[in-house]
PDB file with one MODEL, atoms N, CA, C and O in Angstrom:
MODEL        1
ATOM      1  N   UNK A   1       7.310  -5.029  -8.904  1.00  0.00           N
ATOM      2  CA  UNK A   1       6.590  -4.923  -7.652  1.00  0.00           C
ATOM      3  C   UNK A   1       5.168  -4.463  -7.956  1.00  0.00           C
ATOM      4  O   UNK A   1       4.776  -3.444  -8.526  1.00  0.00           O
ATOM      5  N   UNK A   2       4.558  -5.400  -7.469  1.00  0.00           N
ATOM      6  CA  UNK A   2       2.541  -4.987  -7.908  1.00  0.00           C
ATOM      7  C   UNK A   2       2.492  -4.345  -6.109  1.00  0.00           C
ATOM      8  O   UNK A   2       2.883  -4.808  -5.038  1.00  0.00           O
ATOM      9  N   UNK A   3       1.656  -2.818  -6.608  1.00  0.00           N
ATOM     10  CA  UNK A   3       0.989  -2.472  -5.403  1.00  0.00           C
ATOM     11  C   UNK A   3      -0.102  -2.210  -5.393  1.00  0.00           C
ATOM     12  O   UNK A   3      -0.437  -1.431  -6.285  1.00  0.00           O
ATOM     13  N   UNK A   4      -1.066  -2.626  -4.553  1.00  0.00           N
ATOM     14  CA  UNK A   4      -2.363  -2.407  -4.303  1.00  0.00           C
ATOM     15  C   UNK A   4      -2.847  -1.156  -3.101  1.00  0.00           C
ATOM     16  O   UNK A   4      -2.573  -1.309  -1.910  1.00  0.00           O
ATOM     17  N   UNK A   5      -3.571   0.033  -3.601  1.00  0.00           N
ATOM     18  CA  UNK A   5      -3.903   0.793  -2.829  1.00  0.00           C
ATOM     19  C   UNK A   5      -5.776   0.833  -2.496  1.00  0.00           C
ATOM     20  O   UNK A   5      -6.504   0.274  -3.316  1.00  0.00           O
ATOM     21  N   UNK A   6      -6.253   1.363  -1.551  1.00  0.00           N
ATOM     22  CA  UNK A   6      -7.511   1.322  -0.876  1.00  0.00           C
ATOM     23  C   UNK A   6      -7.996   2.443  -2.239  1.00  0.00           C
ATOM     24  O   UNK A   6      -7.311   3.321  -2.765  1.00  0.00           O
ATOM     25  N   UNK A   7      -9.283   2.066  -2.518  1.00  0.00           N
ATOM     26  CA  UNK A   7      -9.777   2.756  -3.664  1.00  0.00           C
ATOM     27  C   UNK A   7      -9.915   4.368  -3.883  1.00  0.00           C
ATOM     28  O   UNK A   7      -9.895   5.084  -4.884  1.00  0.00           O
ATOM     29  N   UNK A   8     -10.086   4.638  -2.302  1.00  0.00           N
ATOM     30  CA  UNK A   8     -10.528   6.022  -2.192  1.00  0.00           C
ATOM     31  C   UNK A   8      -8.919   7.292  -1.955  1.00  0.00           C
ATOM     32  O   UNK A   8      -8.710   8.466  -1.648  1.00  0.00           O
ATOM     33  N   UNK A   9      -8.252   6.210  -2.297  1.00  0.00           N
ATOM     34  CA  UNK A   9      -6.739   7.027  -2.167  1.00  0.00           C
ATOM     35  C   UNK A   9      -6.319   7.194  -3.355  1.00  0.00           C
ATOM     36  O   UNK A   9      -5.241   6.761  -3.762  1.00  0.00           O
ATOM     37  N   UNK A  10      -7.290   7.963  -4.152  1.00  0.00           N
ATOM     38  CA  UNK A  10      -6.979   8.637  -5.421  1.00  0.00           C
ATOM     39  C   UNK A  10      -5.621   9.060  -5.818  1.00  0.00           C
ATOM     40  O   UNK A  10      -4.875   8.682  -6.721  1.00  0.00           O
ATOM     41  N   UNK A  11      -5.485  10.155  -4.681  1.00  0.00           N
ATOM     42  CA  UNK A  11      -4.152  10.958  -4.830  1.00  0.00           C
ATOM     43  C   UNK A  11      -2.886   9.932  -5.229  1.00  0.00           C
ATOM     44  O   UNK A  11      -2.326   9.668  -6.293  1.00  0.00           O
ATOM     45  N   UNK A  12      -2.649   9.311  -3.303  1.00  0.00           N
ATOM     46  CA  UNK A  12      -1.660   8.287  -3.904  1.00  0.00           C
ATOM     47  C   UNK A  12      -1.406   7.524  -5.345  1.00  0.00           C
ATOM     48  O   UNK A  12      -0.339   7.407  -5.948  1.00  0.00           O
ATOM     49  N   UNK A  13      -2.666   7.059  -5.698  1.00  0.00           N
ATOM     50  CA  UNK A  13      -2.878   5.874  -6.300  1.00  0.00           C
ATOM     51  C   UNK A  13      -2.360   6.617  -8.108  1.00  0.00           C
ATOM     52  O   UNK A  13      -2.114   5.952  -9.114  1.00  0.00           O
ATOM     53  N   UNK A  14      -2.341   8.043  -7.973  1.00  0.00           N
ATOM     54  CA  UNK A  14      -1.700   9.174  -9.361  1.00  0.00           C
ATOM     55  C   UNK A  14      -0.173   9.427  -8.755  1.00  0.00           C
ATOM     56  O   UNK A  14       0.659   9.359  -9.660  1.00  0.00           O
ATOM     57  N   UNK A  15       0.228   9.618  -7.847  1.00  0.00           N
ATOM     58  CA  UNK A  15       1.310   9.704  -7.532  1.00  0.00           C
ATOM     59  C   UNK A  15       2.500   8.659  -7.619  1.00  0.00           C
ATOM     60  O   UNK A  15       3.624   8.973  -8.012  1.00  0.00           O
ATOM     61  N   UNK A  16       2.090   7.222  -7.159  1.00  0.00           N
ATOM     62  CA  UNK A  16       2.765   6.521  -7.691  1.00  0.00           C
ATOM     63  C   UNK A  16       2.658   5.777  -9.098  1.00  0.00           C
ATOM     64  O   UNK A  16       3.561   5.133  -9.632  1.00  0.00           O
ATOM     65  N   UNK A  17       1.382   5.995  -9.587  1.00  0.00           N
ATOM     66  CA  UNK A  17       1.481   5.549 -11.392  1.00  0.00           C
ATOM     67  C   UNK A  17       2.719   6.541 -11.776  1.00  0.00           C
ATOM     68  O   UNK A  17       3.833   6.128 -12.099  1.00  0.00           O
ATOM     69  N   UNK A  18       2.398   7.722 -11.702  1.00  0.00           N
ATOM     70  CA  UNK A  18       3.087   8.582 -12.080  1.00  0.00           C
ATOM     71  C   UNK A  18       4.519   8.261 -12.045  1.00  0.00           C
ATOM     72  O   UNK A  18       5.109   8.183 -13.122  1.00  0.00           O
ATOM     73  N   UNK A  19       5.169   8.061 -10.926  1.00  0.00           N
ATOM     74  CA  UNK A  19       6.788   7.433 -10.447  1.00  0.00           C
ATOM     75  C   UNK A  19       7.076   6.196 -11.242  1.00  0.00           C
ATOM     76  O   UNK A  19       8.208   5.712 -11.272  1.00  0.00           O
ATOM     77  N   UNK A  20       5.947   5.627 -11.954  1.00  0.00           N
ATOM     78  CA  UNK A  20       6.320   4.473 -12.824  1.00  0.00           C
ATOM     79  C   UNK A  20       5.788   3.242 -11.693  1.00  0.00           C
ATOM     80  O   UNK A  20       6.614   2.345 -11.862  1.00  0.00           O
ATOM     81  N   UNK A  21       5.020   2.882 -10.861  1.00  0.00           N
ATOM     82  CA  UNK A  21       4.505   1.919 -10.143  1.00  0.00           C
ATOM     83  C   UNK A  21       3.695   1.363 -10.804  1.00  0.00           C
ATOM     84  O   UNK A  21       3.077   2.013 -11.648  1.00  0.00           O
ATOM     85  N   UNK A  22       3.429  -0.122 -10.608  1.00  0.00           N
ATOM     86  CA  UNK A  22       2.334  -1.227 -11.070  1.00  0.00           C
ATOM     87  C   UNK A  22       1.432  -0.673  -9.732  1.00  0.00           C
ATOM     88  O   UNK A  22       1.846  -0.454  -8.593  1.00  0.00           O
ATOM     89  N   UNK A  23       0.437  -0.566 -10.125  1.00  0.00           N
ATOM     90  CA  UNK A  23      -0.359   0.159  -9.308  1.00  0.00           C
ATOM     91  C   UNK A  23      -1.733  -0.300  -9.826  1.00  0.00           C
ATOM     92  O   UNK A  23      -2.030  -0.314 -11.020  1.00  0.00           O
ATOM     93  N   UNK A  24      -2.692  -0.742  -8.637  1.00  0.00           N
ATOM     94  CA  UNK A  24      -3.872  -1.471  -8.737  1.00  0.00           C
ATOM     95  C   UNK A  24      -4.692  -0.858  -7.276  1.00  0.00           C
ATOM     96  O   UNK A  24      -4.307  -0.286  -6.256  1.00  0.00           O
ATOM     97  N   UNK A  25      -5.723  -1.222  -7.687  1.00  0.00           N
ATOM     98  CA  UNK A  25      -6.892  -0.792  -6.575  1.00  0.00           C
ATOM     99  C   UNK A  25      -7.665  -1.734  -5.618  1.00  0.00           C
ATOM    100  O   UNK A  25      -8.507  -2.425  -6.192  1.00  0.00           O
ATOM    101  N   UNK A  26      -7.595  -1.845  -4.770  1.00  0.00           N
ATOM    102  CA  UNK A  26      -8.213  -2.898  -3.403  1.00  0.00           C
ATOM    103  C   UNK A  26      -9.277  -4.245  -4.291  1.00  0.00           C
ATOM    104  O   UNK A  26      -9.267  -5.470  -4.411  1.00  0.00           O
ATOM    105  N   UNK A  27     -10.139  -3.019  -4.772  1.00  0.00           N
ATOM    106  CA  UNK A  27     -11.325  -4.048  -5.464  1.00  0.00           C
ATOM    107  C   UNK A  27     -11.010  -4.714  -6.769  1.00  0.00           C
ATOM    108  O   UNK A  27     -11.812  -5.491  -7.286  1.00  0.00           O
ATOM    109  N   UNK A  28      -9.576  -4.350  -7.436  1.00  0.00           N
ATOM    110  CA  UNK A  28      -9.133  -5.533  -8.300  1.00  0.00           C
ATOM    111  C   UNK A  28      -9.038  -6.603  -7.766  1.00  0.00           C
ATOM    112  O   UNK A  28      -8.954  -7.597  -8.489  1.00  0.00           O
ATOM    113  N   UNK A  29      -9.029  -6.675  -7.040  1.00  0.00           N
ATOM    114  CA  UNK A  29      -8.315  -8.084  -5.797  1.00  0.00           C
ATOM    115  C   UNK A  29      -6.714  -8.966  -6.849  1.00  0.00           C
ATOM    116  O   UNK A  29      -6.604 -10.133  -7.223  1.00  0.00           O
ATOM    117  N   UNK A  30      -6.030  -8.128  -6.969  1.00  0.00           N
ATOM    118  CA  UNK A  30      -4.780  -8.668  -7.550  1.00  0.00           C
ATOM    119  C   UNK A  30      -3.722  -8.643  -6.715  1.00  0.00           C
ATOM    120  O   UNK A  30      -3.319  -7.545  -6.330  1.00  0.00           O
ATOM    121  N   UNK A  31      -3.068  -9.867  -6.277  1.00  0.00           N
ATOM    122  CA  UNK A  31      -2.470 -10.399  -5.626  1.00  0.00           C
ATOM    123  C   UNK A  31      -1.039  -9.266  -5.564  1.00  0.00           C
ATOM    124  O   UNK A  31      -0.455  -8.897  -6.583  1.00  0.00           O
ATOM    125  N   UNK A  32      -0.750  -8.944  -4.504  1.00  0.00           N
ATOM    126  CA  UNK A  32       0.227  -7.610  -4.529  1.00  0.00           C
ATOM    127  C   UNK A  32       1.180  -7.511  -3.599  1.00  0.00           C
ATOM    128  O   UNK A  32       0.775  -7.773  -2.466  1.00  0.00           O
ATOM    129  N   UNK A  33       2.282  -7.230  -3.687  1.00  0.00           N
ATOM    130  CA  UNK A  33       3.224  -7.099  -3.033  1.00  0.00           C
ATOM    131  C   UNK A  33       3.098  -6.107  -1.503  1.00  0.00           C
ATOM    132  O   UNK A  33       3.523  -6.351  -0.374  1.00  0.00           O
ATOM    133  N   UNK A  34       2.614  -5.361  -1.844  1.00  0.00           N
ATOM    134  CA  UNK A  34       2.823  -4.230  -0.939  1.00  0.00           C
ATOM    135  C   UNK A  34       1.080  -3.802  -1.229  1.00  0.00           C
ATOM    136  O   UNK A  34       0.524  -3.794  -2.327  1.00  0.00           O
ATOM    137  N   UNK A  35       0.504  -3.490   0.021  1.00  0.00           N
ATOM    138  CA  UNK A  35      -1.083  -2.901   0.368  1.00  0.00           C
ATOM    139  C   UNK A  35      -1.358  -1.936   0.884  1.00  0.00           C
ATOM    140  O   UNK A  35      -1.342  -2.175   2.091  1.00  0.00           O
ATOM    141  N   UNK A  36      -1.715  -0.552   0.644  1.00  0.00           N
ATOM    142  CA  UNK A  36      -1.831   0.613   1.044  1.00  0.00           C
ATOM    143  C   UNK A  36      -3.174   1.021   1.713  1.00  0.00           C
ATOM    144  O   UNK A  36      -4.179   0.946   1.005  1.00  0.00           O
ATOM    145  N   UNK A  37      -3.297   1.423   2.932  1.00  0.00           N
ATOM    146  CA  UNK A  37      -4.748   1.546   3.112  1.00  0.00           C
ATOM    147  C   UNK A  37      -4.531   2.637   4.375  1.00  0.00           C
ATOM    148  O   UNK A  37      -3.609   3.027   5.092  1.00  0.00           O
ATOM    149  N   UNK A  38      -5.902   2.869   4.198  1.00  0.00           N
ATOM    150  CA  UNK A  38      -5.901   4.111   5.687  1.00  0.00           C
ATOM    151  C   UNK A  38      -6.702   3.564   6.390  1.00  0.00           C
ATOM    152  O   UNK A  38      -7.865   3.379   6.030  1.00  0.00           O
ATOM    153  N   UNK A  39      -5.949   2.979   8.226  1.00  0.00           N
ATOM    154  CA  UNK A  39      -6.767   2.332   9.063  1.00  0.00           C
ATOM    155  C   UNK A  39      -7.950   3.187   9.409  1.00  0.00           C
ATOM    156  O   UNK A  39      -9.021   2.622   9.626  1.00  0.00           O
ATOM    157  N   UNK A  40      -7.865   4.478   9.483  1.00  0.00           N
ATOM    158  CA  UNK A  40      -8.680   5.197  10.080  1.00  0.00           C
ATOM    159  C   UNK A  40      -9.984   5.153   9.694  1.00  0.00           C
ATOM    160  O   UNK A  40     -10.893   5.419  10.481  1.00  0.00           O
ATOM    161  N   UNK A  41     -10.219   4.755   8.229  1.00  0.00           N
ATOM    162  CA  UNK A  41     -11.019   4.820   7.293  1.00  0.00           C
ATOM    163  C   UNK A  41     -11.603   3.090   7.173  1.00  0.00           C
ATOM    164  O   UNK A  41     -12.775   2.713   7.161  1.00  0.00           O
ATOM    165  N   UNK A  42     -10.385   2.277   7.096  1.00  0.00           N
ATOM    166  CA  UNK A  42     -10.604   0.616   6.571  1.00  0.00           C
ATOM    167  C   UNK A  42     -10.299  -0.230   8.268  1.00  0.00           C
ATOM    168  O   UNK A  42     -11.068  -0.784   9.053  1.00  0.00           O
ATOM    169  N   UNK A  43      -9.401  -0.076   8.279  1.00  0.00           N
ATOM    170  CA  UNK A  43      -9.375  -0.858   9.763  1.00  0.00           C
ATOM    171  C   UNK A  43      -8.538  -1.845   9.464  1.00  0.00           C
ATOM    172  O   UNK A  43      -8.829  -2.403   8.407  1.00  0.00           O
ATOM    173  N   UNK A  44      -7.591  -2.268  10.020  1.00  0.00           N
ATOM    174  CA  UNK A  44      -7.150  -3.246  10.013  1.00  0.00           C
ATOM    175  C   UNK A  44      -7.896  -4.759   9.703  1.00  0.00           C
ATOM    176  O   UNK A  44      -7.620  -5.657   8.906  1.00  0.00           O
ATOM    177  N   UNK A  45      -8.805  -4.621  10.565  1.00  0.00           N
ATOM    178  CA  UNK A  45      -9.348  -6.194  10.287  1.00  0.00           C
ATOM    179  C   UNK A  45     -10.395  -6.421   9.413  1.00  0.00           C
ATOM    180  O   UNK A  45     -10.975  -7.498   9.281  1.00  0.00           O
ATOM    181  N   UNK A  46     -10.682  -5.176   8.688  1.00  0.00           N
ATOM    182  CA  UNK A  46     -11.369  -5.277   7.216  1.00  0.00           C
ATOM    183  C   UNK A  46     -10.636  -5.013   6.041  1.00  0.00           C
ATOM    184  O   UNK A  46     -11.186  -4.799   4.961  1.00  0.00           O
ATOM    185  N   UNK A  47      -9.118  -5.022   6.254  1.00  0.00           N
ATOM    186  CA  UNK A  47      -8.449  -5.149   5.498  1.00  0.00           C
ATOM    187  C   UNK A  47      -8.193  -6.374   5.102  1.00  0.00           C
ATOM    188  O   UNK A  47      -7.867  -6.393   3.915  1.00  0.00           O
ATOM    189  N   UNK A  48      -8.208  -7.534   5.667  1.00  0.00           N
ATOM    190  CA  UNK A  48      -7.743  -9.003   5.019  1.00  0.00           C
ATOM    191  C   UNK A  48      -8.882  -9.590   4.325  1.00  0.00           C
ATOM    192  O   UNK A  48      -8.889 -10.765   3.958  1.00  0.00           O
ATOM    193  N   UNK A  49      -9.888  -8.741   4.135  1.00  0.00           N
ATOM    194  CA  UNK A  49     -10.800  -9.021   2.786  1.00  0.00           C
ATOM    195  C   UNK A  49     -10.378  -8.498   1.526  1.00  0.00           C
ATOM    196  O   UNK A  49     -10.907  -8.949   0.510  1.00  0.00           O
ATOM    197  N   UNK A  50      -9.356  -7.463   1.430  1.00  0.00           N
ATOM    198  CA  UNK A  50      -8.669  -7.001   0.707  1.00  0.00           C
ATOM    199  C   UNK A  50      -7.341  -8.177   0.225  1.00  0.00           C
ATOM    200  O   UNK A  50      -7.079  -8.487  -0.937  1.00  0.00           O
ATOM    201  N   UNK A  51      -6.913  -8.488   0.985  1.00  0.00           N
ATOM    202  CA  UNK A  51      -5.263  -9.278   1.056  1.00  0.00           C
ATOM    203  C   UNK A  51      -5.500 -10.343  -0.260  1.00  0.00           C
ATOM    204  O   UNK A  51      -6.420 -11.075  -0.624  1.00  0.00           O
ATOM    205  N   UNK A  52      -4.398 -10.069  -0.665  1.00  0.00           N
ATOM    206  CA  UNK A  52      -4.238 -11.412  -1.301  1.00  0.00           C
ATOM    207  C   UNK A  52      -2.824 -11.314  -1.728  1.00  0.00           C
ATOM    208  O   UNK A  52      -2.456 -10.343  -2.389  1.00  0.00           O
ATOM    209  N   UNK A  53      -2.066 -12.195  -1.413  1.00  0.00           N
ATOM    210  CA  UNK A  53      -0.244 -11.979  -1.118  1.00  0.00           C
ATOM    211  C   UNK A  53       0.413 -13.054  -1.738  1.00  0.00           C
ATOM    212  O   UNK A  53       0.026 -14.202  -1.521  1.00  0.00           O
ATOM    213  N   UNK A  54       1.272 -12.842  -2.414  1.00  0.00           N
ATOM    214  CA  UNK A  54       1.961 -13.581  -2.883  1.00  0.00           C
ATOM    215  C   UNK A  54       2.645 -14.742  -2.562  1.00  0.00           C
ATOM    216  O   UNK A  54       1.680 -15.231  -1.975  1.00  0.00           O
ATOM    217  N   UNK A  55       3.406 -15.503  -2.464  1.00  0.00           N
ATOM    218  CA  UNK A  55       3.942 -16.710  -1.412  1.00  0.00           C
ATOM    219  C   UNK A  55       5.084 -15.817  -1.008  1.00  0.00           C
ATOM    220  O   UNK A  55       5.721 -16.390  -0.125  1.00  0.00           O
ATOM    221  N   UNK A  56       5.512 -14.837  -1.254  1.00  0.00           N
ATOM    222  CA  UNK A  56       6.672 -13.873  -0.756  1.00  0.00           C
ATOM    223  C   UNK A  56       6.293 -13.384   0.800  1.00  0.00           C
ATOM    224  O   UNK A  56       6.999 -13.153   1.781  1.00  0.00           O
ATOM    225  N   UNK A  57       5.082 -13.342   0.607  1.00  0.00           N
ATOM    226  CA  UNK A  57       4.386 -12.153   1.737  1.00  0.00           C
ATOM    227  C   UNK A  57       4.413 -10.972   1.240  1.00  0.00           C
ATOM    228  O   UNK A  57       5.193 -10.701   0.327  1.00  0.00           O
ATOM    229  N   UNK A  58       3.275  -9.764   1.935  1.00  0.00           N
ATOM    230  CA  UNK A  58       3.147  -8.956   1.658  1.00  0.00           C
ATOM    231  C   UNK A  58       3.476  -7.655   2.356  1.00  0.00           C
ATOM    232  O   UNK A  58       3.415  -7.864   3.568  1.00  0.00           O
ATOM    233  N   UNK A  59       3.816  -6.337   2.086  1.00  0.00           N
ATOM    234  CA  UNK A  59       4.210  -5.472   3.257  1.00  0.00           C
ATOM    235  C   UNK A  59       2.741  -4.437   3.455  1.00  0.00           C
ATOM    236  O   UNK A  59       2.348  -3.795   2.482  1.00  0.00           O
ATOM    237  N   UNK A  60       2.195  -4.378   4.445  1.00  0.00           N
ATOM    238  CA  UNK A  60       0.959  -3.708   4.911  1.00  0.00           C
ATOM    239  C   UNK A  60       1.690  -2.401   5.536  1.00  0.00           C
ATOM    240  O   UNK A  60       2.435  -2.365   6.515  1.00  0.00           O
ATOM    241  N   UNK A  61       1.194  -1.147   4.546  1.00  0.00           N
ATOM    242  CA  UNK A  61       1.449   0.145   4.663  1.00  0.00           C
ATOM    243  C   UNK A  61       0.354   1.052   5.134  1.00  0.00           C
ATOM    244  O   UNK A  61      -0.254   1.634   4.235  1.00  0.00           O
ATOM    245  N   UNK A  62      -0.061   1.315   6.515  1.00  0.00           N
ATOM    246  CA  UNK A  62      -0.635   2.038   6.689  1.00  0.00           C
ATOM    247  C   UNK A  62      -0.657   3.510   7.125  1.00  0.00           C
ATOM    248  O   UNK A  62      -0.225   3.861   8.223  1.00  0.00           O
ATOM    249  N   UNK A  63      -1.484   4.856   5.691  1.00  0.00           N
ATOM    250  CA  UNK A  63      -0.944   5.677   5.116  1.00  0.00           C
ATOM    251  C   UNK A  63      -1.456   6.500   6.336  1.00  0.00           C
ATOM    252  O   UNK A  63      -1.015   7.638   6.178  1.00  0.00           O
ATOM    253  N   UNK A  64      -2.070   6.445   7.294  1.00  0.00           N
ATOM    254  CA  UNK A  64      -2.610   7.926   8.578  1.00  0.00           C
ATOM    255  C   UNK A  64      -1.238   8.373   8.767  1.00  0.00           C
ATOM    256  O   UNK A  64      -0.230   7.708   9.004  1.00  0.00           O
ATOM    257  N   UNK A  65      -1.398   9.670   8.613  1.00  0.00           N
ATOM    258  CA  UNK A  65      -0.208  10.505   8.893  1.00  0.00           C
ATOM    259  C   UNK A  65       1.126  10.213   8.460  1.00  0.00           C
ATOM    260  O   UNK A  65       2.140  10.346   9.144  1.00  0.00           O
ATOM    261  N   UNK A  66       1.039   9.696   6.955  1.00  0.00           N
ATOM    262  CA  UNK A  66       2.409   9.585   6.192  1.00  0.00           C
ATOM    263  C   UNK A  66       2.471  10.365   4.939  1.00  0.00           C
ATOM    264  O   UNK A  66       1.751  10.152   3.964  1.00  0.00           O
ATOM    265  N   UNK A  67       3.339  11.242   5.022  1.00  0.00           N
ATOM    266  CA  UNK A  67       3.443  11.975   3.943  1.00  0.00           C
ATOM    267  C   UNK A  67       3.719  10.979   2.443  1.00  0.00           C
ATOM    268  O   UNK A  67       3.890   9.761   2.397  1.00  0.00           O
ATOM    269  N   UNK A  68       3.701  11.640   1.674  1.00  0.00           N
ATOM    270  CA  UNK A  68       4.363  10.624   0.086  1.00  0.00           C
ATOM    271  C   UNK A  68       5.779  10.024   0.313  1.00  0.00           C
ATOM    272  O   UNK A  68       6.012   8.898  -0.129  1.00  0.00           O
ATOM    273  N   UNK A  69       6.878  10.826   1.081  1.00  0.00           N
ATOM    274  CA  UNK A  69       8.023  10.484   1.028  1.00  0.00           C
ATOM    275  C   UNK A  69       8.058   9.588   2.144  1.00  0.00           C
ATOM    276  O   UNK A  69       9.020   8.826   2.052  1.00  0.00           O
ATOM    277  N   UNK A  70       7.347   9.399   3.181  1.00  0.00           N
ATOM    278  CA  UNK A  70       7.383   8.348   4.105  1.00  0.00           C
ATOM    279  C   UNK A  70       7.093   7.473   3.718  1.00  0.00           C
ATOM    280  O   UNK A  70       7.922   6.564   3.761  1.00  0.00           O
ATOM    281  N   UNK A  71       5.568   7.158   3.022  1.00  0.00           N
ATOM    282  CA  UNK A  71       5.203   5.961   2.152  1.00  0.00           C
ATOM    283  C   UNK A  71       6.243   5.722   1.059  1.00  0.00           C
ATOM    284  O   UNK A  71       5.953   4.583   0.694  1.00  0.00           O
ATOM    285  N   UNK A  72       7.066   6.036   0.472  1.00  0.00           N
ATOM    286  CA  UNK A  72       7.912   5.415  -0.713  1.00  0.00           C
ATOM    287  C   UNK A  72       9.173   4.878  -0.338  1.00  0.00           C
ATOM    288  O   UNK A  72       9.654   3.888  -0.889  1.00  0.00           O
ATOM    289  N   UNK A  73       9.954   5.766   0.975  1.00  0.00           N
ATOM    290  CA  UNK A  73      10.416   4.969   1.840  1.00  0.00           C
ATOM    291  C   UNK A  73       9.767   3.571   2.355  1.00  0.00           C
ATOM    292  O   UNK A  73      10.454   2.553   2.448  1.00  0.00           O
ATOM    293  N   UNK A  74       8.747   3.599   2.596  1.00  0.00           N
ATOM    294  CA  UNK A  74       8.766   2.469   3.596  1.00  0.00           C
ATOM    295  C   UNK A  74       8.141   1.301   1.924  1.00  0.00           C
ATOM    296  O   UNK A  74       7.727   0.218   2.338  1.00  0.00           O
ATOM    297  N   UNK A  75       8.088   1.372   0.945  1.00  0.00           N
ATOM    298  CA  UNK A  75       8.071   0.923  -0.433  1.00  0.00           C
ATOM    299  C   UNK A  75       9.059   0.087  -0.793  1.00  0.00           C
ATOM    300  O   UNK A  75       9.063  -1.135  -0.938  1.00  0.00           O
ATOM    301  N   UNK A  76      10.112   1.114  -0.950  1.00  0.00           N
ATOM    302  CA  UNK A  76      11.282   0.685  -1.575  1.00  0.00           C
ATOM    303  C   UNK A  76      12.493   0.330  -0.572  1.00  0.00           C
ATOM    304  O   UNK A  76      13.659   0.164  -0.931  1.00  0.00           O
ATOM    305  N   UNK A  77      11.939   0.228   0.952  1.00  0.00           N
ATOM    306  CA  UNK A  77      13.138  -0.426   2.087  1.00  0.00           C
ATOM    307  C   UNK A  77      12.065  -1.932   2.585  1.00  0.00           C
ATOM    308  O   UNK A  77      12.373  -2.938   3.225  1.00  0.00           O
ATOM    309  N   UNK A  78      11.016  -1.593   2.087  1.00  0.00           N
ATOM    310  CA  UNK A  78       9.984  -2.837   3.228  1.00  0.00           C
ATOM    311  C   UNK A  78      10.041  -2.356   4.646  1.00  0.00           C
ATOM    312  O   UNK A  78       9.968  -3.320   5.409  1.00  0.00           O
ATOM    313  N   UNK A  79      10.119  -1.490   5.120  1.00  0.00           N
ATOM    314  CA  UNK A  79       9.984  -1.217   6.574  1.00  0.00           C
ATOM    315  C   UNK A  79       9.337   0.664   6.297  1.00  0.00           C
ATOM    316  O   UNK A  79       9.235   1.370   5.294  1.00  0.00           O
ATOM    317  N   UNK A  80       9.041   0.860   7.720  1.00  0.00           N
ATOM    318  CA  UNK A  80       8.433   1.940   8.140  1.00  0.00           C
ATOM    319  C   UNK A  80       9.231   3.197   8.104  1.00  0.00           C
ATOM    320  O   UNK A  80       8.930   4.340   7.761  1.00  0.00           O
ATOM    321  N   UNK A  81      10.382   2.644   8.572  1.00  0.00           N
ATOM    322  CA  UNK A  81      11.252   4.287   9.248  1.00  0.00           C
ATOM    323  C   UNK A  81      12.920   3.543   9.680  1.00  0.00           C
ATOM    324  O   UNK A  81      13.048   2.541  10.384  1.00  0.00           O
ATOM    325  N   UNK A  82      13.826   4.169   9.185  1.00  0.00           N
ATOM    326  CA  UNK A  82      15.097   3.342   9.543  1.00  0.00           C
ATOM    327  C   UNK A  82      14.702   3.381  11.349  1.00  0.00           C
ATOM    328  O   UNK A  82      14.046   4.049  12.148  1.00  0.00           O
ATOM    329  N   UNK A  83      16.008   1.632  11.284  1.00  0.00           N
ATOM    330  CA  UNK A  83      15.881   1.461  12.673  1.00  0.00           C
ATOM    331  C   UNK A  83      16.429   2.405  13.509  1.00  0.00           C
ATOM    332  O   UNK A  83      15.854   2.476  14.595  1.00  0.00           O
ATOM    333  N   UNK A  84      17.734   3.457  13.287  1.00  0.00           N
ATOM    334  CA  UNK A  84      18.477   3.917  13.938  1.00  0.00           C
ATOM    335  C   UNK A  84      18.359   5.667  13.307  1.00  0.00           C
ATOM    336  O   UNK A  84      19.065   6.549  13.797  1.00  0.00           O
TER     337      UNK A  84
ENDMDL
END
């Protein structure tokens, strides 16, 4: 699994190398499974200058107000938060 995080999300971007993640930065522009970004900061719709997705599709994780364990959940299920 290649993930791409927003450049200025340092922290994350040591936290999951660390866990053993393929882990890349917005401005590599390397085609990635999963895209990490903070709308608050990037915006949604200046994010698909970022995108570049595999023929799988990609899962768009946006990190405002997610702790580490929320983001790795929503990583390793493809979704946000169980349904139930």
């Amino acid at each position: 699994m290649i993930i791409s995080v927003q450049d200025n999300l340092k922290e994350i971007i040591l936290n999951l190398e660390s866990l053993g993640y393929n882990v890349h930065k917005f401005s590599e522009g390397i085609p990635s499974d999963v895209y990490i970004y903070k709308d608050e900061e990037l915006g949604l719709s200046n994010l698909t200058n970022h995108v570049r997705t595999p023929n799988s599709g990609a899962l768009l994780i946006n990190v405002d107000n997610k702790s580490m364990k929320e983001i790795l959940y929503a990583i390793n299920n493809r979704t946000y938060s169980p349904l139930f």
